[in-house]
DSSP file (Angstrom, degrees, kcal/mol; ACC not computed):
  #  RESIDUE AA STRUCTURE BP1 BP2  ACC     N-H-->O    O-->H-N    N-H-->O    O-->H-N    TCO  KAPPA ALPHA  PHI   PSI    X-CA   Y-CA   Z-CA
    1    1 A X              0   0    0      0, 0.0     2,-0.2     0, 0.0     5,-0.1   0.000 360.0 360.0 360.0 142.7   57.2  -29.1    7.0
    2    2 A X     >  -     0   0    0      1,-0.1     4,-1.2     4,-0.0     5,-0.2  -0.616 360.0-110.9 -99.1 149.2   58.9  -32.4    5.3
    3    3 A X  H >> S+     0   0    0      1,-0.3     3,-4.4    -2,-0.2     4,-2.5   0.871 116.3  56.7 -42.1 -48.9   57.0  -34.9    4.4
    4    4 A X  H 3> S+     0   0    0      1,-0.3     4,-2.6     2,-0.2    -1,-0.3   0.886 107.2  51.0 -58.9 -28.7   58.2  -37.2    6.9
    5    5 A X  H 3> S+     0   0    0      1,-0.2     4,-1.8     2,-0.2    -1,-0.3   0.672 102.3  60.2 -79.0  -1.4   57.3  -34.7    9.7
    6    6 A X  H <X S+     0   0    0     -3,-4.4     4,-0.6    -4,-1.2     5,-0.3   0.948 110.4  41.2 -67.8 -47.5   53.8  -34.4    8.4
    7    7 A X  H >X S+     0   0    0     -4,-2.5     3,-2.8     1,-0.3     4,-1.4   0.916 117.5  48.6 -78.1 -53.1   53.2  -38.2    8.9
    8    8 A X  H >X S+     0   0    0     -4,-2.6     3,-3.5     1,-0.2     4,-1.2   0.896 112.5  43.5 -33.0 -72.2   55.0  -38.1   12.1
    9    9 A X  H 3< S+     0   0    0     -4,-1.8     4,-0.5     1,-0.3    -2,-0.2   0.401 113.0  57.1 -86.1  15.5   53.2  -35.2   13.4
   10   10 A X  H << S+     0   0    0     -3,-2.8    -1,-0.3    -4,-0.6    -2,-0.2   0.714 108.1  48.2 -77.3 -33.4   49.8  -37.2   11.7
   11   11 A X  H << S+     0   0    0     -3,-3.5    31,-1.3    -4,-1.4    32,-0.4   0.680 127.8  25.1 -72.6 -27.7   50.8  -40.2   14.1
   12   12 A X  S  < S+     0   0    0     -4,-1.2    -3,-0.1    -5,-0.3    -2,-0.1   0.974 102.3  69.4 -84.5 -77.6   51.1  -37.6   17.3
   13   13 A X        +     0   0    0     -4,-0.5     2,-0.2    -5,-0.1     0, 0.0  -0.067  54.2 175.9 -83.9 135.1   49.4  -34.8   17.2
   14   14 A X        -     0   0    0     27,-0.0     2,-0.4     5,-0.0     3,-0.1  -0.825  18.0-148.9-151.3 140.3   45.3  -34.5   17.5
   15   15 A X    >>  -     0   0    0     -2,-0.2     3,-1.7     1,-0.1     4,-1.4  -0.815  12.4-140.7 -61.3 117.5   43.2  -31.8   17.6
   16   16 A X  G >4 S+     0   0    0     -2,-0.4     3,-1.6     1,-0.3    -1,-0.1   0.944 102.3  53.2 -40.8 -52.9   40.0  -32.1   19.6
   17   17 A X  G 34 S+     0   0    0      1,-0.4    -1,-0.3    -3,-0.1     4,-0.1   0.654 109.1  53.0 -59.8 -22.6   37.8  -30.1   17.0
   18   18 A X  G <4 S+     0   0    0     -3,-1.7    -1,-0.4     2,-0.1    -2,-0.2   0.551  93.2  84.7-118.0 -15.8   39.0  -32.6   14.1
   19   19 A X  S << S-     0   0    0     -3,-1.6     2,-0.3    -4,-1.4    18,-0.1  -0.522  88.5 -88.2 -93.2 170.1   38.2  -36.1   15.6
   20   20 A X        -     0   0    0     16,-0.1     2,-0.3    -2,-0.1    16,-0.1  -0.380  39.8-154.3 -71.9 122.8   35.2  -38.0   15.6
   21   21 A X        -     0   0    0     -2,-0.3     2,-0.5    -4,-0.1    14,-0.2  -0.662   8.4-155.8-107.2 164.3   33.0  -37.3   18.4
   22   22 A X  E     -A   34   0A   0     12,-1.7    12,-1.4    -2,-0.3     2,-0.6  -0.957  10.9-142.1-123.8 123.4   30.2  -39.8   19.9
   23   23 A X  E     -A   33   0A   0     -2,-0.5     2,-0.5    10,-0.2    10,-0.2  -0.802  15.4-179.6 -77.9 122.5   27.3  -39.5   21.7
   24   24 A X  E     +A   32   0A   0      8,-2.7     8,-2.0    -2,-0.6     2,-0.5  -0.977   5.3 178.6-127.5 163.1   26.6  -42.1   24.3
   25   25 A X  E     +A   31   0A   0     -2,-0.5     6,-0.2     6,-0.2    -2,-0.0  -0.968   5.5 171.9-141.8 101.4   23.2  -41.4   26.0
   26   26 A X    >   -     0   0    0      4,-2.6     3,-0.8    -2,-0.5     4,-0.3  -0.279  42.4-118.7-128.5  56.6   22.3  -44.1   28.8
   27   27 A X  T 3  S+     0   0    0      1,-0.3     4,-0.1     2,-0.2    -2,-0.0   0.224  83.7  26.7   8.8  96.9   19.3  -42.6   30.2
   28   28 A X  T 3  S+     0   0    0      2,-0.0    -1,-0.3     0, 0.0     3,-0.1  -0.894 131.5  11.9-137.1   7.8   18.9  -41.7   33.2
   29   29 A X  S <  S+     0   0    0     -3,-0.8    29,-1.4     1,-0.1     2,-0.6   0.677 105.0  67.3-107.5   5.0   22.3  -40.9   34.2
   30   30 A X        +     0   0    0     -4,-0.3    -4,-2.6    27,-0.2    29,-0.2  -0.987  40.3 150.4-131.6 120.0   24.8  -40.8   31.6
   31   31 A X  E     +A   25   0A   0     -2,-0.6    23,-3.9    -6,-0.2     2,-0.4  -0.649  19.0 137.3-151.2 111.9   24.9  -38.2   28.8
   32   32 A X  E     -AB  24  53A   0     -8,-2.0    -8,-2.7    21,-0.2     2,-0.3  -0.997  39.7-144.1-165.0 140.2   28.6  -36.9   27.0
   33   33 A X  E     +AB  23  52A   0     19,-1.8    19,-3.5    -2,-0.4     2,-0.3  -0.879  45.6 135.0 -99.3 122.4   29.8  -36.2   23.9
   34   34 A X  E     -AB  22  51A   0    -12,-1.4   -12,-1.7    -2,-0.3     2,-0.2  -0.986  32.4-149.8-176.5 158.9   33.5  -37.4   23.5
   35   35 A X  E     - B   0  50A   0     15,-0.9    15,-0.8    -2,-0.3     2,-0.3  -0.565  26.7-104.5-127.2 169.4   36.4  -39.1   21.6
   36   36 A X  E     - B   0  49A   0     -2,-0.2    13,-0.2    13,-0.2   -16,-0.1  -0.963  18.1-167.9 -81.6 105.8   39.8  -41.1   22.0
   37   37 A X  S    S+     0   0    0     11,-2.6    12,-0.2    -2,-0.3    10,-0.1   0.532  80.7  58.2 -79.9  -4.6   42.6  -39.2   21.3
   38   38 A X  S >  S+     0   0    0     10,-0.6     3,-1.7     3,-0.1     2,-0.2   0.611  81.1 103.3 -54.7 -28.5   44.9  -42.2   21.2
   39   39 A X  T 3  S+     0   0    0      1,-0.2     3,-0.1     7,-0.1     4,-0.1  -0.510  90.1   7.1 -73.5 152.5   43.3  -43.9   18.7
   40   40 A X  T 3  S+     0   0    0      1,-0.3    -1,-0.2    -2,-0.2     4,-0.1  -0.096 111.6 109.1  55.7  -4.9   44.7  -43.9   15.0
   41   41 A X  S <  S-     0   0    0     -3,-1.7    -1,-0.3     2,-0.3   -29,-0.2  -0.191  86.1-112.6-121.7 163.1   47.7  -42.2   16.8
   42   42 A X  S    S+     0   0    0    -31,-1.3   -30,-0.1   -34,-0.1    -2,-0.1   0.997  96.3  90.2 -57.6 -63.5   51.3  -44.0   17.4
   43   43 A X        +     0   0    0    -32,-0.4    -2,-0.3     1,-0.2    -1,-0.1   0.120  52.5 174.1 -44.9 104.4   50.7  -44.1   21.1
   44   44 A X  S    S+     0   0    0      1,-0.1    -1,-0.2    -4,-0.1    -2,-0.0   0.100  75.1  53.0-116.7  35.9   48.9  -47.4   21.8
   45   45 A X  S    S+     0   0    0     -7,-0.0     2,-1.6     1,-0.0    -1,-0.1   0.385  78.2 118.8-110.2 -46.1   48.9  -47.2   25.3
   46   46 A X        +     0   0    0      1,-0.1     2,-3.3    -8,-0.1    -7,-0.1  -0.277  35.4 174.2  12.2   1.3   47.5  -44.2   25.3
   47   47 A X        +     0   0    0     -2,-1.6     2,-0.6    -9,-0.1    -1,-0.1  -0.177  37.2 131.3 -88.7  48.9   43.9  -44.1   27.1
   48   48 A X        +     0   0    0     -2,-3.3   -11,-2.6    22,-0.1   -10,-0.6  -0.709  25.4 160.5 -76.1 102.4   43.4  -40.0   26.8
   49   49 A X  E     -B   36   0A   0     -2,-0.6     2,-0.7   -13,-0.2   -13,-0.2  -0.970  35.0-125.4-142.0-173.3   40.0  -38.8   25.5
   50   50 A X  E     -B   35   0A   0    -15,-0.8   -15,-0.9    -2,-0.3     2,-0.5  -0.919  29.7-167.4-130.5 110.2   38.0  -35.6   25.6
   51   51 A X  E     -B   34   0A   0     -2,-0.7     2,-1.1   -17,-0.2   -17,-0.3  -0.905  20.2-150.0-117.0 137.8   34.5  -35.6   26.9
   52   52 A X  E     -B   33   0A   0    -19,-3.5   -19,-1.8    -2,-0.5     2,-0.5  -0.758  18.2-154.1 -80.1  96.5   31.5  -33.4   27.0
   53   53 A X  E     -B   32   0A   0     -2,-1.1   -21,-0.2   -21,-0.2     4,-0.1  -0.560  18.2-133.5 -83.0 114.4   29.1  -33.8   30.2
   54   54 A X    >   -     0   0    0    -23,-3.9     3,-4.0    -2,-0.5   -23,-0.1  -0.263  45.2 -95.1 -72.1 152.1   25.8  -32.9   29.6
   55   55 A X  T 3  S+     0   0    0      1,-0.2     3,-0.1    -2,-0.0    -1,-0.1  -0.349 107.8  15.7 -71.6 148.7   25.2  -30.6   33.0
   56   56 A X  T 3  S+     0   0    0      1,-0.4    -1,-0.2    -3,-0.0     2,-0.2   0.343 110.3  86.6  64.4   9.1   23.6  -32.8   35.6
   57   57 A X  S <  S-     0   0    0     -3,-4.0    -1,-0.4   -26,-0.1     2,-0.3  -0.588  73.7-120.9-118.5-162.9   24.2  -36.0   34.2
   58   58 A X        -     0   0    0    -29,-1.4   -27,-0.2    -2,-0.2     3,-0.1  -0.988   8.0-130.9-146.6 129.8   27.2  -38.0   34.6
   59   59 A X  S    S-     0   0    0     -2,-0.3     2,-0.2     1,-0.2   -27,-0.2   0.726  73.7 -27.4 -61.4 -32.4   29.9  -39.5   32.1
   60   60 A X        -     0   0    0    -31,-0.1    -1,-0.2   -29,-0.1     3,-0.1  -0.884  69.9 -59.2-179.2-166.1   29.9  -42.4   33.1
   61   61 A X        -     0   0    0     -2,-0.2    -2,-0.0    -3,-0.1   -31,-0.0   0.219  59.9 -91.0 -37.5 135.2   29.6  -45.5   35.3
   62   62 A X        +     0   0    0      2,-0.0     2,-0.3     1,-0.0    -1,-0.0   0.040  69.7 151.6 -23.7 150.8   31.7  -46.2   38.8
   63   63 A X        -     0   0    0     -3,-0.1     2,-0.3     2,-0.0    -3,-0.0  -0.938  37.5-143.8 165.5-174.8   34.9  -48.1   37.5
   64   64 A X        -     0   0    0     -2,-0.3     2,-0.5     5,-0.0     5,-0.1  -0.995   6.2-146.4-178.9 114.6   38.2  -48.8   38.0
   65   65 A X        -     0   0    0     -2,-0.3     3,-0.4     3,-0.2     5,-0.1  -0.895   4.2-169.0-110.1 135.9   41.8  -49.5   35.7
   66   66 A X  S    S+     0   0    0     -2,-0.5    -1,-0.1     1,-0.2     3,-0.0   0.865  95.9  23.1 -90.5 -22.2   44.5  -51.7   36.5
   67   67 A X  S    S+     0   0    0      2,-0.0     2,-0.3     0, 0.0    -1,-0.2  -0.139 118.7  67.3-112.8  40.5   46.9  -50.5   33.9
   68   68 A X        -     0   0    0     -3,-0.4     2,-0.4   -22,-0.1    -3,-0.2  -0.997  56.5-162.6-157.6 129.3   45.3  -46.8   33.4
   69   69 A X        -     0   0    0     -2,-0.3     2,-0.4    -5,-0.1    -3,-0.0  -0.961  20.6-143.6-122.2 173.5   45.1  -43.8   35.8
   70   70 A X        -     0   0    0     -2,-0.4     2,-0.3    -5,-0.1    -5,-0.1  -1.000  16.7-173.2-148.9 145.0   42.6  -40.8   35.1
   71   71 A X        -     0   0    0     -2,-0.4     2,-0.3     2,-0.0    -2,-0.0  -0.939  15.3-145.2-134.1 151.7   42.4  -37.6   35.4
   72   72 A X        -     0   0    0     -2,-0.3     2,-0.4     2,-0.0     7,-0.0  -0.883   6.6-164.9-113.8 145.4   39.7  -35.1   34.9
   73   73 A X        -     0   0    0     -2,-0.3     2,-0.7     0, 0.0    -2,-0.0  -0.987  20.5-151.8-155.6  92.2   40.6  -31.4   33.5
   74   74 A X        +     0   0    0     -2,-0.4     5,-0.1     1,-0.1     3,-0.1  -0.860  22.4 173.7 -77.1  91.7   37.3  -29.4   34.3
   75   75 A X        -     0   0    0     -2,-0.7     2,-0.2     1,-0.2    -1,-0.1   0.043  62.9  -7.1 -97.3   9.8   36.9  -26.6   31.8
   76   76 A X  S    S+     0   0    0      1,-0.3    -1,-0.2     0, 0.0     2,-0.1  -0.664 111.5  31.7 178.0 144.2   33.6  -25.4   32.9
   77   77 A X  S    S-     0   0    0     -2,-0.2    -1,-0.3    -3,-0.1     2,-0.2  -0.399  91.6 -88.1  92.4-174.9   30.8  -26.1   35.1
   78   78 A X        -     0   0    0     -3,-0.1     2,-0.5    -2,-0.1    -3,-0.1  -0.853  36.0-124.0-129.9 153.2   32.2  -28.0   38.6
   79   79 A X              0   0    0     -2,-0.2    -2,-0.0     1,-0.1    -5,-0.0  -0.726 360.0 360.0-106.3 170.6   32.7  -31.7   39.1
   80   80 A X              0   0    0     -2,-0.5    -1,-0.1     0, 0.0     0, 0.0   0.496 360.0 360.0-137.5 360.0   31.2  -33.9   41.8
């Protein structure tokens, strides 16, 4: 790969396993472990991240985007 296509494909490209993940914990309904994958990335529109739900809880609060849609990609366990 040439340099310039590493730094592009540094600006693009993310691996889950390699970004920083966060806990947010808000007792007694919210508990997930999760990143942004838009952030550091060219894409600054972006609003993609990857979260972990701890089972029975919930990621988080009712809400609502005016410039954002979301979509949930359920990789174990069921959603409700």
């Amino acid at each position: 790969m040439t340099e310039k296509a590493a730094l592009l494909a540094q600006r693009l490209i993310r691996n889950v396993e390699q970004v920083e993940m966060k806990h947010d914990r808000r007792p007694p309904l919210y508990d997930s472990v999760g990143a942004r994958l838009g952030t550091g990335t060219a894409a600054d529109k972006l609003g993609a991240s990857f979260d972990c739900v701890a089972p029975g809880m919930r990621s988080c609060p009712y809400h609502f985007h005016y410039a954002q849609e979301e979509m949930f990609i359920i990789l174990e366990g069921s959603g409700t």
